[in-house]
Structure formats: C-alpha cells, structure tokens
PDB file of N, CA, C and O in Angstrom:
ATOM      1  N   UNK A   1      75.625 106.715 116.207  1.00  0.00           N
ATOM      2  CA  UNK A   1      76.800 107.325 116.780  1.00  0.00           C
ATOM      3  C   UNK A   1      77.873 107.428 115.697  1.00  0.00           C
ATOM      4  O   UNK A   1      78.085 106.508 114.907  1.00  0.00           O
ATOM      5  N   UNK A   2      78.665 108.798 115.691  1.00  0.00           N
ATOM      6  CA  UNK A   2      79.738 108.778 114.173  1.00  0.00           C
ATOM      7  C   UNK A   2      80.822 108.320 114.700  1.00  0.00           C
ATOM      8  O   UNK A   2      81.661 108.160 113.813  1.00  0.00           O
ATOM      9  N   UNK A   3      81.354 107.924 116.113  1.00  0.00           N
ATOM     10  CA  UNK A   3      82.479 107.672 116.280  1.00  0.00           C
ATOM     11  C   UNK A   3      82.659 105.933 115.475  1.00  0.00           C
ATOM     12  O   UNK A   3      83.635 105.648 114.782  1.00  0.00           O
ATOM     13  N   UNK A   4      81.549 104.993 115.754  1.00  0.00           N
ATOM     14  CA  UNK A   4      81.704 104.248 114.882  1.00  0.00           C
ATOM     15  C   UNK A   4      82.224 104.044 113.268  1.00  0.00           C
ATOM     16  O   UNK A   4      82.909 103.167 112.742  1.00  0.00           O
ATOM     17  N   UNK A   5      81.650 105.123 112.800  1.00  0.00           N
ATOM     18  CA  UNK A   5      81.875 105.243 111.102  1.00  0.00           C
ATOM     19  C   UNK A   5      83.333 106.029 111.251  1.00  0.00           C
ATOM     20  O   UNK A   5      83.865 106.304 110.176  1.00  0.00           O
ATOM     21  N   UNK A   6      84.035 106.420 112.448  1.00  0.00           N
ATOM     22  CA  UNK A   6      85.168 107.002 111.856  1.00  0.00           C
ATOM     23  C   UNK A   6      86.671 106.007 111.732  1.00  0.00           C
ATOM     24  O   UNK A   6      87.745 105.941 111.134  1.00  0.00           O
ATOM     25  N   UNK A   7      85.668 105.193 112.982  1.00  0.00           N
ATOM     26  CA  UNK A   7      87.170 103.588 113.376  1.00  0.00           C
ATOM     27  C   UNK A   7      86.605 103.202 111.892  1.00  0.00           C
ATOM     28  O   UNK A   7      87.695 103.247 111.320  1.00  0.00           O
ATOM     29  N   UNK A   8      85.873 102.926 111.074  1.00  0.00           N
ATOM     30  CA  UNK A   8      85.711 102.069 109.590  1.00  0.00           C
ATOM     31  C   UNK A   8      86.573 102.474 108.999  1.00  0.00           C
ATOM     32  O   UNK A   8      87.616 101.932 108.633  1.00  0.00           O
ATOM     33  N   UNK A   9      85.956 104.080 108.780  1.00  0.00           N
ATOM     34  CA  UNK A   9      86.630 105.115 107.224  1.00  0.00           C
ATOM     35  C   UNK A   9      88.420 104.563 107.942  1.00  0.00           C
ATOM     36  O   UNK A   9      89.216 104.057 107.151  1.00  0.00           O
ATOM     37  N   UNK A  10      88.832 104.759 109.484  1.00  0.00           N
ATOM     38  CA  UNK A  10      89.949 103.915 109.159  1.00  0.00           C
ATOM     39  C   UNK A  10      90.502 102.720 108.936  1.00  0.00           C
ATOM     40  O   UNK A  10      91.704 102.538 108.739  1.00  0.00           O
ATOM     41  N   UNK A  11      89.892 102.116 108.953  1.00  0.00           N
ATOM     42  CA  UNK A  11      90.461 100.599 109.184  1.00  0.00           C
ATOM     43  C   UNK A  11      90.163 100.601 107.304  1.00  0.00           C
ATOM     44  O   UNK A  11      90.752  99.765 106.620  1.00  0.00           O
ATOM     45  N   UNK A  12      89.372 101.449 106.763  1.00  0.00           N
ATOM     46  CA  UNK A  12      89.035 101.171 105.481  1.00  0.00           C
ATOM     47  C   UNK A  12      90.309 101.738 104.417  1.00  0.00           C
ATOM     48  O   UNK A  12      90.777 101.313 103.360  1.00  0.00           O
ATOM     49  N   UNK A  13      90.557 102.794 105.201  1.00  0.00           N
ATOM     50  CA  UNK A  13      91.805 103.358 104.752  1.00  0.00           C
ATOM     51  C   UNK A  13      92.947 102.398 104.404  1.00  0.00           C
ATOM     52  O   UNK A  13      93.319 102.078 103.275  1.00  0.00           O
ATOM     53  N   UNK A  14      93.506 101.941 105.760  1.00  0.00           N
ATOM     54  CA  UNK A  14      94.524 100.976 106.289  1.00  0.00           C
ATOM     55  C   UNK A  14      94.281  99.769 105.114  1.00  0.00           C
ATOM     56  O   UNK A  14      95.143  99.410 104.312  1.00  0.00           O
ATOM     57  N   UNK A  15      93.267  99.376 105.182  1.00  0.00           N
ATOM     58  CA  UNK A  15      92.961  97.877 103.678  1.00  0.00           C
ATOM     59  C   UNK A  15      93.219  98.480 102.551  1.00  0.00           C
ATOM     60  O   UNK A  15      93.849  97.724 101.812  1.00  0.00           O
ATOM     61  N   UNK A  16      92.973  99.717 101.989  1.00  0.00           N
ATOM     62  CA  UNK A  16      93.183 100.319 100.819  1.00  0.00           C
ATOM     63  C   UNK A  16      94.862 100.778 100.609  1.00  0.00           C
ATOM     64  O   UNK A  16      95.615 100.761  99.635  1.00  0.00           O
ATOM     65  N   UNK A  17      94.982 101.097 101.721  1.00  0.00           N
ATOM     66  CA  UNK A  17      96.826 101.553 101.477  1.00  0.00           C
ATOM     67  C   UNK A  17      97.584  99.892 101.554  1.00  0.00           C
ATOM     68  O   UNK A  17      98.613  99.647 100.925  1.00  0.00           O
ATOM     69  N   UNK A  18      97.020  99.063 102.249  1.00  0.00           N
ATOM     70  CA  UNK A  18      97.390  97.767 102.203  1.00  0.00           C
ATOM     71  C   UNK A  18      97.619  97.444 100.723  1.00  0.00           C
ATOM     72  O   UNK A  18      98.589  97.195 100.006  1.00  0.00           O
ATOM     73  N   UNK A  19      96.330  97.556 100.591  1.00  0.00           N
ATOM     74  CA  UNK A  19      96.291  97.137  98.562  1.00  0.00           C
ATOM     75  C   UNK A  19      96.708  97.705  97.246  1.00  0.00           C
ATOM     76  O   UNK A  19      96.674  97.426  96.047  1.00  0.00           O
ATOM     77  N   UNK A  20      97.239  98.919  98.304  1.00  0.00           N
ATOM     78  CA  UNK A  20      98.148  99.639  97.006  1.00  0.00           C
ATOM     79  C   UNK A  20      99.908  99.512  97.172  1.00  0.00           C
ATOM     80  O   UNK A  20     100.879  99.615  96.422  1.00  0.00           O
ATOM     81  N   UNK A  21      99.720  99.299  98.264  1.00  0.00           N
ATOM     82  CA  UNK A  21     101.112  98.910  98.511  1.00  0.00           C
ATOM     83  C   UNK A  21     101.203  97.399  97.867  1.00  0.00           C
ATOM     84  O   UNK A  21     101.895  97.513  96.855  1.00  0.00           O
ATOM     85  N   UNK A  22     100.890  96.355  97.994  1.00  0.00           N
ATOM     86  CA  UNK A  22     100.664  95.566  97.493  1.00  0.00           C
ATOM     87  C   UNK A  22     101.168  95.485  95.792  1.00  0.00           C
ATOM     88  O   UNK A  22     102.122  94.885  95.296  1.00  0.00           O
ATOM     89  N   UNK A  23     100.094  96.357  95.145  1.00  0.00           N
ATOM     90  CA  UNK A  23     100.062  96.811  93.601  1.00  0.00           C
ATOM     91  C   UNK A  23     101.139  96.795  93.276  1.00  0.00           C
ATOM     92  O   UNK A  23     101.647  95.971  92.516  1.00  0.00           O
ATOM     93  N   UNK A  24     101.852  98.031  93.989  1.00  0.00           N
ATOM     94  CA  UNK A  24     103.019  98.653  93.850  1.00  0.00           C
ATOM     95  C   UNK A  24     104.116  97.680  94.101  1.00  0.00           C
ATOM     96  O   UNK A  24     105.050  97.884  93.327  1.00  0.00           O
ATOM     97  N   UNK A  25     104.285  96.863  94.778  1.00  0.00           N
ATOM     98  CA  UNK A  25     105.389  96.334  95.414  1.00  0.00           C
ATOM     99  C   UNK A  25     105.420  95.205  93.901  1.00  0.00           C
ATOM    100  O   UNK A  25     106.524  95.225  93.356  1.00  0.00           O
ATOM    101  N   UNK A  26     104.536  94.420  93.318  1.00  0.00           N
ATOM    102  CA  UNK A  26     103.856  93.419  92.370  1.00  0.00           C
ATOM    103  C   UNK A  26     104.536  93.996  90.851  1.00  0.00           C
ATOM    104  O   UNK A  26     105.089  93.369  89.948  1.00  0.00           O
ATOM    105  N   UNK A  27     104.216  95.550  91.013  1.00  0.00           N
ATOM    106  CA  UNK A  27     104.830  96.386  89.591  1.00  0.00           C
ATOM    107  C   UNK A  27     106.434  96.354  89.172  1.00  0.00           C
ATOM    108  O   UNK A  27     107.118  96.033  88.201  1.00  0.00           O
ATOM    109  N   UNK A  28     106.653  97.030  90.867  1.00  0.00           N
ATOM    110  CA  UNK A  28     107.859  97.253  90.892  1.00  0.00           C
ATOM    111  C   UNK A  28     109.038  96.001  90.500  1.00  0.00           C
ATOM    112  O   UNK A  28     110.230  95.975  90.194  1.00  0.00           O
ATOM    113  N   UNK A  29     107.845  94.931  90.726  1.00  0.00           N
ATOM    114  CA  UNK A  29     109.080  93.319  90.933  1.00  0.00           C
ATOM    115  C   UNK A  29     108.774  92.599  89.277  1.00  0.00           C
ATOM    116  O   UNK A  29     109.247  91.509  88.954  1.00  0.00           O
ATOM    117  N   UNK A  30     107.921  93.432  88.377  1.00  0.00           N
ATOM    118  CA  UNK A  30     107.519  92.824  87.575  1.00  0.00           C
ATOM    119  C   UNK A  30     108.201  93.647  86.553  1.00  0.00           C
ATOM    120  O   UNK A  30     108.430  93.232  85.417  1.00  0.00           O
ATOM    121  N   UNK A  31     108.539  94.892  87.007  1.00  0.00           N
ATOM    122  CA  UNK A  31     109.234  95.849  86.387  1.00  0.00           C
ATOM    123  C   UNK A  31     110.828  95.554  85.835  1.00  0.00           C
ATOM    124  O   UNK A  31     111.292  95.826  84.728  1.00  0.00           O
ATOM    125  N   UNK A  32     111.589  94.814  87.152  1.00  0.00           N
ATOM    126  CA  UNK A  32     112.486  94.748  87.402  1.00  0.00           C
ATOM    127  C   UNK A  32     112.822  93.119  86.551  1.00  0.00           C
ATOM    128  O   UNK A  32     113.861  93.169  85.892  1.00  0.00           O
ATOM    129  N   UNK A  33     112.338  92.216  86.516  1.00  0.00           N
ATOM    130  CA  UNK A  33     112.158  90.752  85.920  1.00  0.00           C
ATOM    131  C   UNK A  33     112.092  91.196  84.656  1.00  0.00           C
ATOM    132  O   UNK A  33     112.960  90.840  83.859  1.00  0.00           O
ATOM    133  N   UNK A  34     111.250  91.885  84.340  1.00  0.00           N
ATOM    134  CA  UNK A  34     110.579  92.039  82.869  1.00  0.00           C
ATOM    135  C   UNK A  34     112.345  92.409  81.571  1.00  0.00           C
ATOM    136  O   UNK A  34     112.506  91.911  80.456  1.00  0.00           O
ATOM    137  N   UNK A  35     113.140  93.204  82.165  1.00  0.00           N
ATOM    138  CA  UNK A  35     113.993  93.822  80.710  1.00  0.00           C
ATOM    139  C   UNK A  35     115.295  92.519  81.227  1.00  0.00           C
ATOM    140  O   UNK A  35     116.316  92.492  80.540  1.00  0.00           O
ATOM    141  N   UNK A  36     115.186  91.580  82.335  1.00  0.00           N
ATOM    142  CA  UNK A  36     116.589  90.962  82.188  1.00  0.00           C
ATOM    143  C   UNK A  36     115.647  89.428  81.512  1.00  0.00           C
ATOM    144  O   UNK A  36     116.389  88.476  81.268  1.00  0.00           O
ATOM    145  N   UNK A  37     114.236  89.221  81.251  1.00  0.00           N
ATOM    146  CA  UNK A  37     114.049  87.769  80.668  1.00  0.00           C
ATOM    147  C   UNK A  37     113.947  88.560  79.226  1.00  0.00           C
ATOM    148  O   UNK A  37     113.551  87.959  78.228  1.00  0.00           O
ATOM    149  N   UNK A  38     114.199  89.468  79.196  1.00  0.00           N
ATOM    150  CA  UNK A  38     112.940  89.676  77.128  1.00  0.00           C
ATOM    151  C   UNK A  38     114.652  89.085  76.547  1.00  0.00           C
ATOM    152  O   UNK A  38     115.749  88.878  77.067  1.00  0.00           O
ATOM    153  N   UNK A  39     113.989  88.990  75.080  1.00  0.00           N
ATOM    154  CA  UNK A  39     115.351  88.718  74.206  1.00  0.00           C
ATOM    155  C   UNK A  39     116.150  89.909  73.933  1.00  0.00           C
ATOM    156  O   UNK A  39     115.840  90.888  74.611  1.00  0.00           O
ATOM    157  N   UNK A  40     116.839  90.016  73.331  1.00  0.00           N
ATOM    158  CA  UNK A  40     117.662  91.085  72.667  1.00  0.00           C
ATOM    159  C   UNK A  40     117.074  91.580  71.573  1.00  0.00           C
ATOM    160  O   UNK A  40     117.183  92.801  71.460  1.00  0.00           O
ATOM    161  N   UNK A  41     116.107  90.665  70.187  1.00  0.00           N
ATOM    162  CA  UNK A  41     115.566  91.736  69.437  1.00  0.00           C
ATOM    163  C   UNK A  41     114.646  92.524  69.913  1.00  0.00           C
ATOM    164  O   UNK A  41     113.874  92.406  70.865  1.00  0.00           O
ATOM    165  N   UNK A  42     114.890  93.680  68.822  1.00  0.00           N
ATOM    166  CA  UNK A  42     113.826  94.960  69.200  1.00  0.00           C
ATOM    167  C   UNK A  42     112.743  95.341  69.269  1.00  0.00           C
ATOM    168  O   UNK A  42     112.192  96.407  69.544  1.00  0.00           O
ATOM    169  N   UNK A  43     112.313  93.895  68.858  1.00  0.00           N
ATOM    170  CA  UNK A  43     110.345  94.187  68.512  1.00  0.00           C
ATOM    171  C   UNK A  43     110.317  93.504  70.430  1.00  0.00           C
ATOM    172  O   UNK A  43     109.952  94.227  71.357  1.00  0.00           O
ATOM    173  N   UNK A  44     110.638  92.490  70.564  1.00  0.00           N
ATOM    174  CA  UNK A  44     110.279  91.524  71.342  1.00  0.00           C
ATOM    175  C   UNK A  44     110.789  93.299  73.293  1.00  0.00           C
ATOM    176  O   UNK A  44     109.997  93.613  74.182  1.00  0.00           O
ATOM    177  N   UNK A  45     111.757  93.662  73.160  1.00  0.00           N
ATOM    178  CA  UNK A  45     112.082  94.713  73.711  1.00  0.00           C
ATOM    179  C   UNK A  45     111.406  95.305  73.863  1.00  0.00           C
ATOM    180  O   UNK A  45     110.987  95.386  75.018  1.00  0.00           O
ATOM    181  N   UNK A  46     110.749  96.234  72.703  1.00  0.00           N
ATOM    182  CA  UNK A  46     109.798  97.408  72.631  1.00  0.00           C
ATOM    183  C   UNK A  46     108.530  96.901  73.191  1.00  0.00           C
ATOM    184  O   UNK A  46     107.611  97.573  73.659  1.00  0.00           O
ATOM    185  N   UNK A  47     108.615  95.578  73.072  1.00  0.00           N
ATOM    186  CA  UNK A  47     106.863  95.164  73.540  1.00  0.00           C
ATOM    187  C   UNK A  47     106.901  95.239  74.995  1.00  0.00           C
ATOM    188  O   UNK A  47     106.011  95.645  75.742  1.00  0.00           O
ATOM    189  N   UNK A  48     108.155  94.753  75.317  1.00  0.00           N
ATOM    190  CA  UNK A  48     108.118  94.834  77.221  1.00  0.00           C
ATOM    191  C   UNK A  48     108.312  95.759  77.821  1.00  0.00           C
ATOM    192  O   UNK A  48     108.184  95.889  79.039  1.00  0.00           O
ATOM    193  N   UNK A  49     108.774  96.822  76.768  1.00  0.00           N
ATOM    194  CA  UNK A  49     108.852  98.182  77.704  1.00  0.00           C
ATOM    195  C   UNK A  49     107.515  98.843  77.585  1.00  0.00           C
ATOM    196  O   UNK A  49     107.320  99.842  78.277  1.00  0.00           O
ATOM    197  N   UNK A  50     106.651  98.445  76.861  1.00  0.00           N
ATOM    198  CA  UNK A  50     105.362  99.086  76.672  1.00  0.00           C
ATOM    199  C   UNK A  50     104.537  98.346  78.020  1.00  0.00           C
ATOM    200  O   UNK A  50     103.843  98.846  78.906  1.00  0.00           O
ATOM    201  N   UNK A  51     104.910  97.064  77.767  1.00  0.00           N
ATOM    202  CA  UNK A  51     103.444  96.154  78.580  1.00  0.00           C
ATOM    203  C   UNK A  51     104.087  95.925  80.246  1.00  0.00           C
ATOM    204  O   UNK A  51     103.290  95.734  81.165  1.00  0.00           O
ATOM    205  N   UNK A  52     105.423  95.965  80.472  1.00  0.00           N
ATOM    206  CA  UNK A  52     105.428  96.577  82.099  1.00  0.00           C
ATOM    207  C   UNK A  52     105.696  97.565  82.625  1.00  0.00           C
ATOM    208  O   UNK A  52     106.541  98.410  82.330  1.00  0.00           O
ATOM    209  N   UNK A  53     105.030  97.518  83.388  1.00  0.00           N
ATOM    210  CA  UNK A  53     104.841  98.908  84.833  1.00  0.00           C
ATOM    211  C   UNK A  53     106.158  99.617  84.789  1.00  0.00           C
ATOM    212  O   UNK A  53     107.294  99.143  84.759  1.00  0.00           O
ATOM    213  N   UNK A  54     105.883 100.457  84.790  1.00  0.00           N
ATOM    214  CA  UNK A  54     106.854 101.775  84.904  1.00  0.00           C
ATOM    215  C   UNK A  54     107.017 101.895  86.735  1.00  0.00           C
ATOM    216  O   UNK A  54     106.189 102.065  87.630  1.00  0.00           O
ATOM    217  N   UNK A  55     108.801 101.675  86.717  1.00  0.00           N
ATOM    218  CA  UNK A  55     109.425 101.624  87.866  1.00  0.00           C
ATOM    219  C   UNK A  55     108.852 102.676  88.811  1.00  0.00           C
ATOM    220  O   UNK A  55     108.395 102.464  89.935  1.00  0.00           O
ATOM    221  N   UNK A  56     108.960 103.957  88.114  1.00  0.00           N
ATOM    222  CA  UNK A  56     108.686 105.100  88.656  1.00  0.00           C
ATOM    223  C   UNK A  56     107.391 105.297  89.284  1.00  0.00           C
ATOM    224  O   UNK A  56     107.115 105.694  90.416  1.00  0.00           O
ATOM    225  N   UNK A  57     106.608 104.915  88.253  1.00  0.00           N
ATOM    226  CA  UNK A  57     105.225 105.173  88.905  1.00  0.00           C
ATOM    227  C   UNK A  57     104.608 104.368  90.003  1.00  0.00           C
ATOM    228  O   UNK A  57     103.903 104.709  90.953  1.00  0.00           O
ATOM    229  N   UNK A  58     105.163 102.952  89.532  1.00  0.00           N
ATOM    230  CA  UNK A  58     105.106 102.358  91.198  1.00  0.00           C
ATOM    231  C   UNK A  58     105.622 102.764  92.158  1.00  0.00           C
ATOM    232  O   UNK A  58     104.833 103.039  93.063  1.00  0.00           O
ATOM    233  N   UNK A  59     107.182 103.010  92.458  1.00  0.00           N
ATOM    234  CA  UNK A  59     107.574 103.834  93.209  1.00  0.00           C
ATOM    235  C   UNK A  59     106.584 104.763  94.409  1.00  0.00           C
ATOM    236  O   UNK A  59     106.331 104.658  95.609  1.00  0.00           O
ATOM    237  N   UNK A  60     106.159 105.869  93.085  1.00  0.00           N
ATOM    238  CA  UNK A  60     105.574 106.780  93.938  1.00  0.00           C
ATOM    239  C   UNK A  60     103.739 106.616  93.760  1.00  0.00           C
ATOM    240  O   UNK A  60     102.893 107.494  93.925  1.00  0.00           O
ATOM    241  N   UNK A  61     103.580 105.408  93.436  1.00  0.00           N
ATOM    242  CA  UNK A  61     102.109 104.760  94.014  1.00  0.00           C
ATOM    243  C   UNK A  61     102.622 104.281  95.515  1.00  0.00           C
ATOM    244  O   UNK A  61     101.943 104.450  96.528  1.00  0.00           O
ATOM    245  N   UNK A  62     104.079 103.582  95.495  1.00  0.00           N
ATOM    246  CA  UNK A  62     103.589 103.043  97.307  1.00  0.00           C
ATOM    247  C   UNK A  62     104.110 104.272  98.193  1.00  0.00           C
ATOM    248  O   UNK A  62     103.722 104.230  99.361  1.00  0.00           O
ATOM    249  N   UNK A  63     104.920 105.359  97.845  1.00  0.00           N
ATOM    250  CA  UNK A  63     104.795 106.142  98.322  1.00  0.00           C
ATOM    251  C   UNK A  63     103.355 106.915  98.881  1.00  0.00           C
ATOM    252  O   UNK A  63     103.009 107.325  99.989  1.00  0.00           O
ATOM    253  N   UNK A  64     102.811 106.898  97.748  1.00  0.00           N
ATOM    254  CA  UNK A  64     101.245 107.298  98.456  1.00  0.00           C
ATOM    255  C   UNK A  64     100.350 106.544  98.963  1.00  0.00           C
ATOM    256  O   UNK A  64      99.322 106.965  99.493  1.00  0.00           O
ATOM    257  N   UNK A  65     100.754 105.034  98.810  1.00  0.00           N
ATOM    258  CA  UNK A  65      99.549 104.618 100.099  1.00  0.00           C
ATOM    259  C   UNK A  65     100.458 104.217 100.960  1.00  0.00           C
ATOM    260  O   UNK A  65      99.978 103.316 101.647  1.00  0.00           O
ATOM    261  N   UNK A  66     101.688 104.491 101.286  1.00  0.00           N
ATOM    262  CA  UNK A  66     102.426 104.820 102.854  1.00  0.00           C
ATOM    263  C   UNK A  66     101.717 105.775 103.279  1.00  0.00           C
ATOM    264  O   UNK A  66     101.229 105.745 104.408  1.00  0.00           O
ATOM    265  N   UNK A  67     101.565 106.653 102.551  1.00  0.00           N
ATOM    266  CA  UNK A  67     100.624 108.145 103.003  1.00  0.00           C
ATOM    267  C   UNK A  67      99.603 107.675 103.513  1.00  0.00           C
ATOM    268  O   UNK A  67      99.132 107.441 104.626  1.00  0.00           O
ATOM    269  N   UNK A  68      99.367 107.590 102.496  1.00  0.00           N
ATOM    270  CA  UNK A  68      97.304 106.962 103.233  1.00  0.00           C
ATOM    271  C   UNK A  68      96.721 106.217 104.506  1.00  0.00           C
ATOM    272  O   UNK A  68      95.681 106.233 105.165  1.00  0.00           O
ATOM    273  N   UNK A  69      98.321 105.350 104.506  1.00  0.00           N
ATOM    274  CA  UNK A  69      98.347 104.614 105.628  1.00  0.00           C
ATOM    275  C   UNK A  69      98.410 105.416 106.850  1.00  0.00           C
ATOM    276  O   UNK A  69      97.659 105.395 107.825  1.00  0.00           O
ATOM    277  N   UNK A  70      99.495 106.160 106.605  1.00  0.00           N
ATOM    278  CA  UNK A  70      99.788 107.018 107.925  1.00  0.00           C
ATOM    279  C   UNK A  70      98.459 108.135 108.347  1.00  0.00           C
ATOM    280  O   UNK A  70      98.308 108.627 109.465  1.00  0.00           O
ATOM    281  N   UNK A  71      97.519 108.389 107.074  1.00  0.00           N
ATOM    282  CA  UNK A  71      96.558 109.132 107.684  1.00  0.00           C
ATOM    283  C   UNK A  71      95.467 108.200 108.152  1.00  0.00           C
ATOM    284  O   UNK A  71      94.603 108.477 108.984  1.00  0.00           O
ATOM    285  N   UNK A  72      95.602 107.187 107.579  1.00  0.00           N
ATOM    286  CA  UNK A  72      94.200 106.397 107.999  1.00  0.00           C
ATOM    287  C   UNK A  72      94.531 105.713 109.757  1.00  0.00           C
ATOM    288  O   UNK A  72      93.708 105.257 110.552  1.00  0.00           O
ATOM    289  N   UNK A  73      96.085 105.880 109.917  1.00  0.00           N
ATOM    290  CA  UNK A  73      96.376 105.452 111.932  1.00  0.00           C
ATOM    291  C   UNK A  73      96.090 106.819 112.389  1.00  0.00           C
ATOM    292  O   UNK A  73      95.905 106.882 113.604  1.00  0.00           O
ATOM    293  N   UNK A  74      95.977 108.272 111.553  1.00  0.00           N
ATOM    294  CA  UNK A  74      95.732 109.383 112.121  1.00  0.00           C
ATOM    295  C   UNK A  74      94.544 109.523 113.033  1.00  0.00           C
ATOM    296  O   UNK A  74      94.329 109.772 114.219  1.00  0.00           O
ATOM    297  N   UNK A  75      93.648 109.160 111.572  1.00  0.00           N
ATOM    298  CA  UNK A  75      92.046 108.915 111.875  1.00  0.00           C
ATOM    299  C   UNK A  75      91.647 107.533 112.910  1.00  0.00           C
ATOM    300  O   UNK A  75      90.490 107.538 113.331  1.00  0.00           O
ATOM    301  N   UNK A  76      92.280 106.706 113.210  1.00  0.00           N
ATOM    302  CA  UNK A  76      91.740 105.756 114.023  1.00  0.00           C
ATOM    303  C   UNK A  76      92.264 106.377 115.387  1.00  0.00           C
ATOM    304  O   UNK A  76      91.526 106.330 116.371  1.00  0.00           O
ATOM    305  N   UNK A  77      93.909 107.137 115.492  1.00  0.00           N
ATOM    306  CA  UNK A  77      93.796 107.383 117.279  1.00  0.00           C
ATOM    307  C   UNK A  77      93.047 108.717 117.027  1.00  0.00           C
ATOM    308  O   UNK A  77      92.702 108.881 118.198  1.00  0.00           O
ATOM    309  N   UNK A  78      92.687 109.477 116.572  1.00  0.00           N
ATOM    310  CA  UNK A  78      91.784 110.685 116.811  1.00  0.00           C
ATOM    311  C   UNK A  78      90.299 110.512 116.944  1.00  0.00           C
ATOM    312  O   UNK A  78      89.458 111.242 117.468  1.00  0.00           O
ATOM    313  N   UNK A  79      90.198 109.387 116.351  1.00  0.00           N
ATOM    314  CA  UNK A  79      88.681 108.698 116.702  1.00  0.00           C
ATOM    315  C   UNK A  79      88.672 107.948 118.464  1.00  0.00           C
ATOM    316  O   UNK A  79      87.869 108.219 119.356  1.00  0.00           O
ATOM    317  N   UNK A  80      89.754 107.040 118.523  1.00  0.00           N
ATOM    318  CA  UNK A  80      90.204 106.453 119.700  1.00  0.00           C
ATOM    319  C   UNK A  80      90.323 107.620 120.788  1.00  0.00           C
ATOM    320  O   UNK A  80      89.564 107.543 121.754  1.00  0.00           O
ATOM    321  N   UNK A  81      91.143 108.606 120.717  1.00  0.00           N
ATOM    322  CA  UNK A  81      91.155 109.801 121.577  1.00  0.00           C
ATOM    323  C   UNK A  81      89.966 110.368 121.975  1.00  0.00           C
ATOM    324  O   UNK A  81      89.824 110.882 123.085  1.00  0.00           O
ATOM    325  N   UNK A  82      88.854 110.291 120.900  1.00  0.00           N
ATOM    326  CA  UNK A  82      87.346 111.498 120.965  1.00  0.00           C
ATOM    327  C   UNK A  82      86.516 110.214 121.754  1.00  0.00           C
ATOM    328  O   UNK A  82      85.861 110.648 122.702  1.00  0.00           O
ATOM    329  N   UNK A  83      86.413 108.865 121.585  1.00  0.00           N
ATOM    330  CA  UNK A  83      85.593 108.365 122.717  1.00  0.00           C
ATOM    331  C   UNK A  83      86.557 107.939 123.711  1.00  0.00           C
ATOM    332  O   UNK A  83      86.146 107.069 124.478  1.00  0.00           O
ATOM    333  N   UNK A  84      87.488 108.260 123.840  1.00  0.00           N
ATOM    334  CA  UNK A  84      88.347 107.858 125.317  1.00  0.00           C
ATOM    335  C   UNK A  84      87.580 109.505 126.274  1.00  0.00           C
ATOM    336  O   UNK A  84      87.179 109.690 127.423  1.00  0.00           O
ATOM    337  N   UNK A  85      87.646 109.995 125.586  1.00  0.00           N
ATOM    338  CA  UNK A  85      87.383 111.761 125.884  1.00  0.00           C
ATOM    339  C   UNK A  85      85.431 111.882 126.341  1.00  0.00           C
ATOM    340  O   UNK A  85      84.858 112.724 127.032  1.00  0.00           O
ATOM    341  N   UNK A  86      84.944 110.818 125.701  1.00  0.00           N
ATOM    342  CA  UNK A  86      83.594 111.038 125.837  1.00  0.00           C
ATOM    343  C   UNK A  86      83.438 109.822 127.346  1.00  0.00           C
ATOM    344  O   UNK A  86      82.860 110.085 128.400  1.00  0.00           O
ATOM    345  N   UNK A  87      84.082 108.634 127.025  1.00  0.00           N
ATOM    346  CA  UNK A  87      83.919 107.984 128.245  1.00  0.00           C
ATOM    347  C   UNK A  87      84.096 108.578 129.727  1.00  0.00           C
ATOM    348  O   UNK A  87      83.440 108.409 130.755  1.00  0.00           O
ATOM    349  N   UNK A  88      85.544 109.544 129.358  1.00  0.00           N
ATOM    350  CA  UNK A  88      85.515 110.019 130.950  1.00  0.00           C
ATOM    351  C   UNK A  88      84.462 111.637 131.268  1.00  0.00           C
ATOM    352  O   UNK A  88      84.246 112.241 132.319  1.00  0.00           O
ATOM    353  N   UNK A  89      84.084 111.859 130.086  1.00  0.00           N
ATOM    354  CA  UNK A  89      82.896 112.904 130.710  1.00  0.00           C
ATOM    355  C   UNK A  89      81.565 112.481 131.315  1.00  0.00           C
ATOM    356  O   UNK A  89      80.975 113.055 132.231  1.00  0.00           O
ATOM    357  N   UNK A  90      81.068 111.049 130.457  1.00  0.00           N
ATOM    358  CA  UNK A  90      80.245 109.885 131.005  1.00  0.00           C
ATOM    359  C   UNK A  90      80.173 109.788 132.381  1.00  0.00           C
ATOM    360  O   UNK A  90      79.234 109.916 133.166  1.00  0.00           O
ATOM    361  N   UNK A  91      81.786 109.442 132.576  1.00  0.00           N
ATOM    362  CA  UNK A  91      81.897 108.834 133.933  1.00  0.00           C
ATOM    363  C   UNK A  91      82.046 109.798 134.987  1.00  0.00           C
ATOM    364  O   UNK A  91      82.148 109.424 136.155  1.00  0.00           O
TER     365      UNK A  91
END
C-alpha cells in the first residue's frame, strides 16, 4: 500500500528539516561567538573569518528547512486526507 511510504517520505522530511535547522541554528551561534573571542591581530582574525560559518548562509539554510518542514506537514495531511478518503469509501 503507498499511503504508507507517503506518512515516511513525511515524517522523513520533518527529521531532515529538524536537522538542518539544527545545523543552522549551531552556525549561526558559532558565527556570532567566533569575531567577539578572536584577538585583534590579523593573522589570528583572518583565520576566523575563514574557519566560521558565514551568518548569511546559515540564515538562509534554516530558511530552507522551515521550507521543507512546511512541505513535509503538506505531505503528511495530504497523505492523512487520501486514507481518511479511502476509509469512508470502505465503509
């Protein structure tokens, strides 16, 4: 039956936007720590702007697994809707 594999692909969704939100939230806070501990010289500077996460791109990483999220509750009530829909033709 595919209605099974479609509640997964969401709930699989939902763990994956979980874990990018996650990422993102981890970048963003590592982003933000990172330029008020470095020192003031310029080597020690240049190294931390290289080796943490770019504000931005985290940003709009959790922007997109908000997305993902919101399609992966798409796919679970449209799955939820299609056997609510098959039960009462059943019945």
């Amino acid at each position: 039956m595919q209605i099974q594999s479609a509640f997964a692909a969401g709930v699989q969704g939902l763990q994956a936007a979980q874990s990018g939100l996650t990422q993102a939230t981890v970048d963003v806070a590592q982003a933000s720590v990172s330029p008020a501990s470095s020192t003031s010289t310029d080597t020690s500077s240049a190294v931390a702007s290289v080796s943490s996460p770019d504000t931005t791109n985290a940003l709009v990483s959790a922007m997109a697994s908000e997305r993902q999220g919101e399609a992966s509750v798409n796919v679970l009530q449209r799955a939820s809707d299609t056997l609510g829909s098959i039960i009462d033709i059943e019945v």
